[in-house]
N, C-alpha and C positions, 0 to 999 in steps of 0.2 A: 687443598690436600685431598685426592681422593686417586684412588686407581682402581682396576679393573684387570679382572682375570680371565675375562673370555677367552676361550682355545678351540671355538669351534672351526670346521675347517671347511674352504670353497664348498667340500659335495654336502654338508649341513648347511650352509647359507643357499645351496639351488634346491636341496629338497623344502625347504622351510619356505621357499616362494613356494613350489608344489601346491605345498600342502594348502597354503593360503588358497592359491587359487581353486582345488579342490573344495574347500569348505566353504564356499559363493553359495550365498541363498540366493535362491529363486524368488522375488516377489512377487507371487502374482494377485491379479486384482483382486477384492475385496468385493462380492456381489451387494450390489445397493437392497436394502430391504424396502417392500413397495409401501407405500400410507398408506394409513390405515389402522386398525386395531394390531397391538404389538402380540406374537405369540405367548409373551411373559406373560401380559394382560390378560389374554386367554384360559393362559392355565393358571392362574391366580383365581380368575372368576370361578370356571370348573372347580377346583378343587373344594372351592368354599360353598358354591350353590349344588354341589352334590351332595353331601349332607343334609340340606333342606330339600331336596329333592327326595330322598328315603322318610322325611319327616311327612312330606305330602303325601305320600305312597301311603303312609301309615294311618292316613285320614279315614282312610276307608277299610279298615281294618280294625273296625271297633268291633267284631262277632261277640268274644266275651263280655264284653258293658252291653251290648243288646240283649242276648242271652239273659243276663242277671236282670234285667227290666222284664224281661218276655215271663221269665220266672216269677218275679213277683208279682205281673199281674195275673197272669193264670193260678196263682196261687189265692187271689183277691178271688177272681172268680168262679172258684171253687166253692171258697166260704160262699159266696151269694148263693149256687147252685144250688149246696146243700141246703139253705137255708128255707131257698124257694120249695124245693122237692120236699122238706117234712112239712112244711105248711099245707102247702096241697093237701098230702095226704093223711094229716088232719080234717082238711077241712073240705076236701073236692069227694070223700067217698061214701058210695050210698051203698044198699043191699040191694041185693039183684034177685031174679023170679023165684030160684034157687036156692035163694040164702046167702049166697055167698057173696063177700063184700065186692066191687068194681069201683071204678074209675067215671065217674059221674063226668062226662067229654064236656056238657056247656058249664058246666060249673068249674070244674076244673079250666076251661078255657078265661074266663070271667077271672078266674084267681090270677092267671099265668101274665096276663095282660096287666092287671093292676098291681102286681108284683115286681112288673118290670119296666113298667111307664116310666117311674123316676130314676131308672140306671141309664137308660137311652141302650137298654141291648138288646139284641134280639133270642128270642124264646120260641122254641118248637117242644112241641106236647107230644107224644108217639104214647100209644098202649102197648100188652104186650105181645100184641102179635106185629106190630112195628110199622102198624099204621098210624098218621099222622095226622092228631087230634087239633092240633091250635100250631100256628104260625105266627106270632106276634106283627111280621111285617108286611102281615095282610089285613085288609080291613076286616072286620068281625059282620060275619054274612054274606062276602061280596064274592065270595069265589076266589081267584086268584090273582085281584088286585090289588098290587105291595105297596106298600106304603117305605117313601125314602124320603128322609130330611135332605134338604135344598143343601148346597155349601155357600157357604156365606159369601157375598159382591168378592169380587176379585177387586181389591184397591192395593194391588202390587204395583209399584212404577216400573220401567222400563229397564232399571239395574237391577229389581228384585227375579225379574222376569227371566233376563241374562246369569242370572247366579242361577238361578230352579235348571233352567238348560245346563248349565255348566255341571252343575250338582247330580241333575240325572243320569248325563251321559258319563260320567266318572264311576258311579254306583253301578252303569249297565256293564261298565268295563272290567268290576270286582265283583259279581254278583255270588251273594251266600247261596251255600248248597246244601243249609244245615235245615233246612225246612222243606218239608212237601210242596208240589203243588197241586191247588185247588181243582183245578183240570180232572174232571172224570171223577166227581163226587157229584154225580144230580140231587137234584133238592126233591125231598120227600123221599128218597129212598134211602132207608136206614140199613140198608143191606151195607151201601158202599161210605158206613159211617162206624168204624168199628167201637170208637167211643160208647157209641150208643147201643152196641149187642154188648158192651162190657154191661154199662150200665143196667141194662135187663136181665143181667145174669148176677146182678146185686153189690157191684162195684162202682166206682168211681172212674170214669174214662177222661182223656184230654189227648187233645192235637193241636197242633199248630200248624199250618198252611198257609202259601201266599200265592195270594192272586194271581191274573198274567199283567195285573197293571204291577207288579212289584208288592203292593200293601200286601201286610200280616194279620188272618184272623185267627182269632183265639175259640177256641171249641172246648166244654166242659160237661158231660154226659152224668148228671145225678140219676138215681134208681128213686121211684116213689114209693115208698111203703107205708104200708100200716101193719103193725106186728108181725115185723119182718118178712110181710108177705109184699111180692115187688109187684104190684099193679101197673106198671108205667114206668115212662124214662122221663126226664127235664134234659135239655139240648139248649144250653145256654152258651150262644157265642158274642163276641165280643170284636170291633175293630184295633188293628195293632197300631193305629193311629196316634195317640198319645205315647207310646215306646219309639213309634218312627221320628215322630218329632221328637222326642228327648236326645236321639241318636242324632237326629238334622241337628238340632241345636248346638250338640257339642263337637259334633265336627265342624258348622260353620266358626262358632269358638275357634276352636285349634285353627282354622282356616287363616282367619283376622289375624291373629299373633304369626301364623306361616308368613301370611302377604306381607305384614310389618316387619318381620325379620327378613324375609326374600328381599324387599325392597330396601333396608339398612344395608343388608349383604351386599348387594352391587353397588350401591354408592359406596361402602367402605372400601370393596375391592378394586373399584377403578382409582378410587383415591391413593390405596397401598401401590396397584400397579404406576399410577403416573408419582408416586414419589419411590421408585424403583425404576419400573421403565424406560421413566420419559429423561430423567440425570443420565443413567446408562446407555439412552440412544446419544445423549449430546456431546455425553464424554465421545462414544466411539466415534460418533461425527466430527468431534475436533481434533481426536488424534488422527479420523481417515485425510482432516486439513493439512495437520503438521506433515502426514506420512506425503501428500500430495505438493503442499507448498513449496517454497523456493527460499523462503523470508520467516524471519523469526515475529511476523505482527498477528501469526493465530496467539490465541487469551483461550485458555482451559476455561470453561465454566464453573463459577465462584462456588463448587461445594463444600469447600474443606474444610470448612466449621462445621460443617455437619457431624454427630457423635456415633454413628454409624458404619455400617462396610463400607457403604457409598463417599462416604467423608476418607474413609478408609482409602479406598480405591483413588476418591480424586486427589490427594495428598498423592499417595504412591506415583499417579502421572505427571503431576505438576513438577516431584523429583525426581522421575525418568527424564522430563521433555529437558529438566535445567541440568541433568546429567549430562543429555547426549549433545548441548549448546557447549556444555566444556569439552566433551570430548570430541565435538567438532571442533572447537578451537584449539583443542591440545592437540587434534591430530593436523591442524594448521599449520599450529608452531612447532612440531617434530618434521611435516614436510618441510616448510622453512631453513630448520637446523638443518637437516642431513642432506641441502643443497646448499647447504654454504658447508658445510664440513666435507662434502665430496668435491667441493669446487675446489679447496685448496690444495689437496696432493693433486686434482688432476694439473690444477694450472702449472704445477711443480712439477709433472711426468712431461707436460707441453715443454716447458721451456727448455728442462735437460737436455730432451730429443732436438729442440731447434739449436741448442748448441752445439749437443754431436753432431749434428751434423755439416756444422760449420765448420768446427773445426780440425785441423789434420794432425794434430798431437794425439797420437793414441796413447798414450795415459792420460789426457784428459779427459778424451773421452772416454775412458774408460771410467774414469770417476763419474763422468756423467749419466752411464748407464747403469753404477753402482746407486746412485741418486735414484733411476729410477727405478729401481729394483725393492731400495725403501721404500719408496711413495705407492709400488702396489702393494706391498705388503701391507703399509698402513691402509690404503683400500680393502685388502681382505678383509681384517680386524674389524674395520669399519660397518662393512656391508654384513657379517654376518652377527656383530652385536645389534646392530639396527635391526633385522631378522628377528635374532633373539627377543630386543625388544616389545617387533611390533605382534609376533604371535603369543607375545606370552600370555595375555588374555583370555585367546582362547583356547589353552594349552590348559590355563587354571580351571576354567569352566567347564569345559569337558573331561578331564580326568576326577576319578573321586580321592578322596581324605580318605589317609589313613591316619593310625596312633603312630607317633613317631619321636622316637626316644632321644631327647635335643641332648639330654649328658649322655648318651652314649654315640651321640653325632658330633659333638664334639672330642671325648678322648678320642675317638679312632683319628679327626683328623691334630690333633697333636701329637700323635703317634709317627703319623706320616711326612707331619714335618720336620718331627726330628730326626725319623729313619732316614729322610731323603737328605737332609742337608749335616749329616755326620764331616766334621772336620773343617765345615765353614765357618765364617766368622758372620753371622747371621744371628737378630734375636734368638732370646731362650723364651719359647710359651709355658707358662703354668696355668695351669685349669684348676682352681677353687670350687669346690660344688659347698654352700650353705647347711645340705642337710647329707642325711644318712645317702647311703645307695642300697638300704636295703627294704627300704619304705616306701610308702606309695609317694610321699613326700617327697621324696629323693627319686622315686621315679624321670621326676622334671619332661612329663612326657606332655604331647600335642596334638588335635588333630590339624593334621597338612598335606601337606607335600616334600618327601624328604628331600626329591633331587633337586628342587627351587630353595627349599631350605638349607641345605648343604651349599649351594650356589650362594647365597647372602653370606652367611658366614665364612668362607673361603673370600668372597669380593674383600669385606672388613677386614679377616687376619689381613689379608694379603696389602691392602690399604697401611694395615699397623706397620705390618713388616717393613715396607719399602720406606718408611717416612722415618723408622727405629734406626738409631744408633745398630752398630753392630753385635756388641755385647750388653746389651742391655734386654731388658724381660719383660714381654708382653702377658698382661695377667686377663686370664679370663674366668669372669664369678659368675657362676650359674646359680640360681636361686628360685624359691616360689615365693610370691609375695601377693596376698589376699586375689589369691586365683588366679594368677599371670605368671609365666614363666618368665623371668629377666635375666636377660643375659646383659652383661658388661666385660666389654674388650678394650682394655686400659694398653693406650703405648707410652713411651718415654722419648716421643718425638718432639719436632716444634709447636706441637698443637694448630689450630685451626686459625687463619687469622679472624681478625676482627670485623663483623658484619660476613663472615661467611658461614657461619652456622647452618641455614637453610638454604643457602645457593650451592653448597657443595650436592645438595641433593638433583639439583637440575638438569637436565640433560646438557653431555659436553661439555660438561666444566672440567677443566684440566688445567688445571695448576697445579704440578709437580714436581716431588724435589730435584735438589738443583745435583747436576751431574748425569741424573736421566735420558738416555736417549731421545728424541723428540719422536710422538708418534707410536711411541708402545701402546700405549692406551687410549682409545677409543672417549672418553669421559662419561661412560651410560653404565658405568660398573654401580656406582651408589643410587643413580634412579632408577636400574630394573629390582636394584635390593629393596631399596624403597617400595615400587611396585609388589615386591613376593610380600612384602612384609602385611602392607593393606588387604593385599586381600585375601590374607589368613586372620583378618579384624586384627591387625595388632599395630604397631608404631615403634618407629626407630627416630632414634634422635641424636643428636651428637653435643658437644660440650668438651670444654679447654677443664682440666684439671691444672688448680694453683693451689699453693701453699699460704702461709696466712700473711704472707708479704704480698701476695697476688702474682708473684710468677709464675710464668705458665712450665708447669712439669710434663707436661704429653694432652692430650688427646683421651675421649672416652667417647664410646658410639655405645648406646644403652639400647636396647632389643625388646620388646614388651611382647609377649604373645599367651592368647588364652588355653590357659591350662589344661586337657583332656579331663 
């Protein structure tokens, strides 16, 4: 029991090849990606060792923790300073020819030295005219031979070695600007020591300067007095050795946790890249198989246990590649049918014509060319639902969804089938709607496609109609029901037979009532309906309505479609 309302005409079944052959993709090849490191990989690693890359920048960018070291010790050697310069002047000052008290230079020398012997720093004596009494890092008597402690054996190995290289030329590459350099301070001349004219003009002086080997020395200018008369300066400086190494230490610190995280970093990102990467090179590889091969023996690679995109992804190919096996085979068995359903009116157009033309009775022949006049007609019907059929795919895909008001797509065509068939002897349709029409409820609305939707429904009525008694009533219940629009189109026919529930859906199936012309219908009217129905996610179904005896009182084809 099924029929089919196609009415499209020859110049819609030649544009609908057209159009087919317009919309031919081009496939072109696939460029091979060369071995090697994947650009995914790349920029996974980038992304993650850039971060520790601004952490290692920052290594050397300890100025304020130096600073605060540089402060506290010059703050240290301050208090010494002070401590040194009232002692002196205690105890280094004599009276002179005059009367007036001075700065006793050997005795005050003798003090300055054993003052400073146990700090390890060095002490210059200057009077106050800014000449330079005592030198601590000269021998006592010897003129102007300095006295330097030795540095201690170099017992660094050959890593310690490569890290001080590595460590310098990093330093030389950031170098602080926050300190003077030593450059153009000569020793013994307090001119170019401003510390020390503070100092003599009765304050406390300090500088800090660094070498041209990089080292920091600390400079601290005490005034020597005795009742607050300034006979002298003390010029106590100091190596930034002990702040250098505090600073070396804790950036080689942060260094160790840098290399340990640098080196976690890459092994975890090549680990993240090849469980990203290396799945998504073999998916693409094995679909560039399937897209290549001839034979269904490519095997997806096993990730779809995975709980993941990637599990994600390979699930979605695994039901693309087993989609497109059915729709290889569905488009098998549709070639298949529509060469055995166009074989039979032709063999039937052949044989007509071999008999007209045998024969010399012209009303036979004329019957016979009435024969084949049916048999192309049923070729038109044919060929252009087969059209219908095979574009409708991509008719669905490329057009968009709108809202589309399935009770007011219905009354209108109950409308039209009563305006059109006034005075025949044809069913009566009633249209039931379950709820309001002035609610959302009652909206009964969808997103779709109204002119494929309108198309199912017309194929059904029209299926009801032809299989209905003449005076009997096709009811159709529109309804919402836990988010689905249902529609139900009840006839008072013979109903469906037995075991053909789901074959009426098939392509070609034509079994129709009796009295029928043969050939009106095509048999693709319930599977392109079927078709519209799927791929708005909804399902149609059909079923014998009986009473509680189990006669069969008609036919019901139920319509499930998601709600807007």
């Amino acid at each position: 029991m099924v029929s089919d309302t196609a009415t499209a005409t020859d110049n819609t079944a030649e544009r609908s090849f057209t159009e087919a052959a317009d919309e031919a993709v081009d496939v072109r090849e696939i460029p091979r990606r060369p071995s090697g490191v994947s650009p995914l990989t790349k920029r996974i690693l980038g992304v993650n060792i850039i971060a520790l890359v601004v952490l290692g920048v920052a290594l050397f960018q300890l100025g304020g923790y130096q600073r605060s070291l540089v402060d506290t010790e010059l703050a240290a050697l301050k208090t010494r300073a002070q401590l040194f310069a009232a002692a002196i002047g205690e105890g280094a000052v004599t009276e002179g020819p005059g009367g007036n008290e001075e700065l006793s230079a050997e005795l005050a020398g003798q003090m300055t030295r054993r003052l400073v012997e146990p700090t390890k720093r060095r002490a210059r004596l200057f009077d106050t005219d800014g000449r330079m009494l005592t030198d601590t890092a000269t021998l006592s008597g010897s003129g102007n031979v300095q006295v330097r402690e030795l540095p201690p054996p170099d017992q660094a190995g050959l890593a310690q070695h490569i890290l001080n290289r590595i460590y310098r030329f990093f330093t030389q590459l950031v170098p602080d600007s926050s300190y003077q350099d030593e450059a153009g301070f000569p020793i013994e001349s307090p001119g170019d020591y401003p510390e020390v004219r503070i100092a003599l003009g009765g304050e406390i002086g300090d500088a800090v300067r660094r070498r041209a080997d990089g080292g920091l020395v600390l400079y601290v200018a005490a005034p020597i007095q005795h009742y607050r008369q300034v006979l002298g300066a003390l010029l106590l400086s100091s190596e930034g050795g002990d702040v250098e190494q505090a600073v070396r230490n804790v950036r080689f610190t942060i260094f160790e946790a840098f290399a340990i995280a640098f080196v976690l970093t890459v092994l975890l990102s090549l680990y993240l890249a090849q469980t990203i990467a290396l799945p998504l090179r073999r998916l693409a590889a094995a679909a560039e198989r399937i897209r290549r091969g001839h034979g269904r023996q490519v095997t997806l690679p096993a990730y779809t246990k995975r709980q993941d995109e990637i599990g994600d992804l390979a699930r979605a190919l695994h039901d693309m590649t087993g989609a497109l096996w059915q729709r290889m085979d569905a488009t098998e068995r549709f070639a298949a049918d529509v060469a055995h359903e166009i074989k039979n009116p032709l063999s039937s157009v052949r044989s007509a014509i071999e008999t007209a033309v045998r024969v010399t009775d012209p009303e036979k022949r004329q019957q016979m060319l009435l024969i084949v006049l049916d048999d192309i007609e049923r070729l038109t019907r044919l060929i252009n639902d087969i059209s219908d059929a095979s574009r409708l795919d991509a008719e669905l895909s490329r057009d968009s969804m709108e809202r589309v008001s399935i009770g007011h797509v219905l009354e209108a065509m109950v409308e039209v089938h009563h305006a059109t068939n006034i005075g025949k002897h044809v069913p009566r349709i009633e249209l039931i709607r379950s709820s309001p029409r002035n609610t959302a409820a009652g909206d009964l609305a969808v997103w779709g496609h109204e002119d494929r939707l309108v198309q199912v429904f017309r194929n059904i009525i029209a299926n009801a109609v032809s299989f209905s008694p003449a005076n009997s009533t096709i009811r159709i219940i529109a309804s919402r029901q836990s988010g689905y629009i249902v529609v139900n189109i009840e006839d008072e026919g013979p109903g469906i037979p037995s075991g053909k529930l789901d074959a009426i859906f098939g392509r070609f199936y034509s079994e129709r009532p009796q009295g029928e012309k043969f050939g009106t219908h095509s048999g693709l009217g319930l599977s392109i309906s079927k078709q519209i129905v799927e791929s708005h996610h909804g399902t149609i179904r059909a079923e014998n309505r009986t009473d509680r005896s189990g006669k069969i009182l008609g036919a019901r084809f139920v319509i499930r479609l998601p709600a807007a």
